[in-house]
C-alpha positions in Angstrom: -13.9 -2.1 -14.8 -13.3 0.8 -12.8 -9.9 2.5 -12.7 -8.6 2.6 -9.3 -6.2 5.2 -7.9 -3.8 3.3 -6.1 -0.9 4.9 -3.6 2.6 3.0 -3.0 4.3 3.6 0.1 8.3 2.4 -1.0 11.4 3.8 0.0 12.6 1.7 -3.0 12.0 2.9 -6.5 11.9 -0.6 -8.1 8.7 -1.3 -5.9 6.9 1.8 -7.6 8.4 1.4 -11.0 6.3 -2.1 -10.4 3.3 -1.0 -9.7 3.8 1.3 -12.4 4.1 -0.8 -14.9 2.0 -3.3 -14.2 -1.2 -1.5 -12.4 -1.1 0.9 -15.0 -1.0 -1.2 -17.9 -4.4 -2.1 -16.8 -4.9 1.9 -16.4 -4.9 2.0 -13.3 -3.7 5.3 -11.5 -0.9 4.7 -9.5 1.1 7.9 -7.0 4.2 7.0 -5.6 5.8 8.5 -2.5 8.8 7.5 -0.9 8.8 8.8 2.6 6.1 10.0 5.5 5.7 13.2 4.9 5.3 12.9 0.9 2.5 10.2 2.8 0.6 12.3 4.5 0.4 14.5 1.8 -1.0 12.5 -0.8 -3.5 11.3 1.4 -5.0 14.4 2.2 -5.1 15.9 -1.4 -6.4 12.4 -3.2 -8.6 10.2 -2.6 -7.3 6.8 -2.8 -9.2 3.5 -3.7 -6.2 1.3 -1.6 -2.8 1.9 -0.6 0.0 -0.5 -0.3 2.9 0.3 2.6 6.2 -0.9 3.2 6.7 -1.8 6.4 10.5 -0.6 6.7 10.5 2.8 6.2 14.0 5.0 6.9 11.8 7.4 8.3 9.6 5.8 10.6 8.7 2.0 10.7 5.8 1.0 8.4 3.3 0.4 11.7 3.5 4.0 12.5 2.8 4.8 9.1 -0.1 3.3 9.0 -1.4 4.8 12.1 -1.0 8.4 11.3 -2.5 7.3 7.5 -5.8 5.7 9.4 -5.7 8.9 11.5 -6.4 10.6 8.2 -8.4 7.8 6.3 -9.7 5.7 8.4 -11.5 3.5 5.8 -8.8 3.4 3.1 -7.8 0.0 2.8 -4.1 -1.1 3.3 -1.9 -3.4 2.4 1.5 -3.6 4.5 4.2 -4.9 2.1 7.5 -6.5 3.4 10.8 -8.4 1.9 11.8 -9.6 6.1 9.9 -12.1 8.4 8.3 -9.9 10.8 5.5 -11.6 12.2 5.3 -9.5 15.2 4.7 -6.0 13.2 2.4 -8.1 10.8 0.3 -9.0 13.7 0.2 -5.1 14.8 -0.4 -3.9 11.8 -3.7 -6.5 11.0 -4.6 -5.1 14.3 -4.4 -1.4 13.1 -6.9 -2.0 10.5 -4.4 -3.5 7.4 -6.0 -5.5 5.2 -3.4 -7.7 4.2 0.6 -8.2 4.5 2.8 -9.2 1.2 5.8 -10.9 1.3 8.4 -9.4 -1.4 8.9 -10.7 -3.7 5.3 -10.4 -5.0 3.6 -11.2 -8.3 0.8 -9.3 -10.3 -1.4 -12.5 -9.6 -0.7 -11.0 -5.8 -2.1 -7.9 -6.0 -5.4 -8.7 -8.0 -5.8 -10.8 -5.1 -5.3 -8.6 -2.3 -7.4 -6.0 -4.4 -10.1 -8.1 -5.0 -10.1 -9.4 -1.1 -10.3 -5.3 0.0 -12.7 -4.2 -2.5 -14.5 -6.7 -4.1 -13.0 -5.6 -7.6 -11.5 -7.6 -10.4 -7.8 -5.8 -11.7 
């Protein structure tokens, strides 16, 4: 099994400290940033096997993330990532190339799903 390096895009720290803790028990390298610009800076100094964004961002709203991130990396797959019903920006962001949208609360069993769906890869 290959060890991905994964990004998280969460202005909440309990969201990373997930990913942390569970993607990484399977050793699995996982960078945490909490706002656009820490974004944009990741993904130009590492390459990233997938990327999972929230879609409320303090910032700027998840969407325009994710635009400026496939300006970048235009074949990274994302994942958008939201606790609110918001059909409308899921449809946009599908449209803007994401992968997939998850509804917080999410499990582990979620993610190897979504993973395996945008890579072919068991996690």
């Amino acid at each position: 099994m290959k060890h991905l390096k994964i990004l998280v895009v969460d202005d909440k720290k309990v969201i990373g400290d997930f990913f942390i803790l569970t993607m990484g028990y399977y050793g699995h390298h996982i960078t945490v940033v909490h706002d656009l610009p820490d974004t944009l800076k990741a993904i130009k100094l590492h390459q990233f096997d997938i990327a999972f964004m929230d879609m409320m961002m303090p910032d700027k709203d998840g969407v325009e993330v994710l635009k400026e991130v496939k300006a970048i990396t235009p074949d990274l797959p994302v994942v958008m990532m939201s606790g609110y019903s918001l059909d409308d920006k899921r449809q946009q962001a599908r449209l803007l190339g994401a992968v997939d949208c998850l509804k917080k609360p999410f499990e582990v069993d979620d993610i190897r799903r979504v993973v395996k769906e945008a890579i072919g890869q068991e996690i």
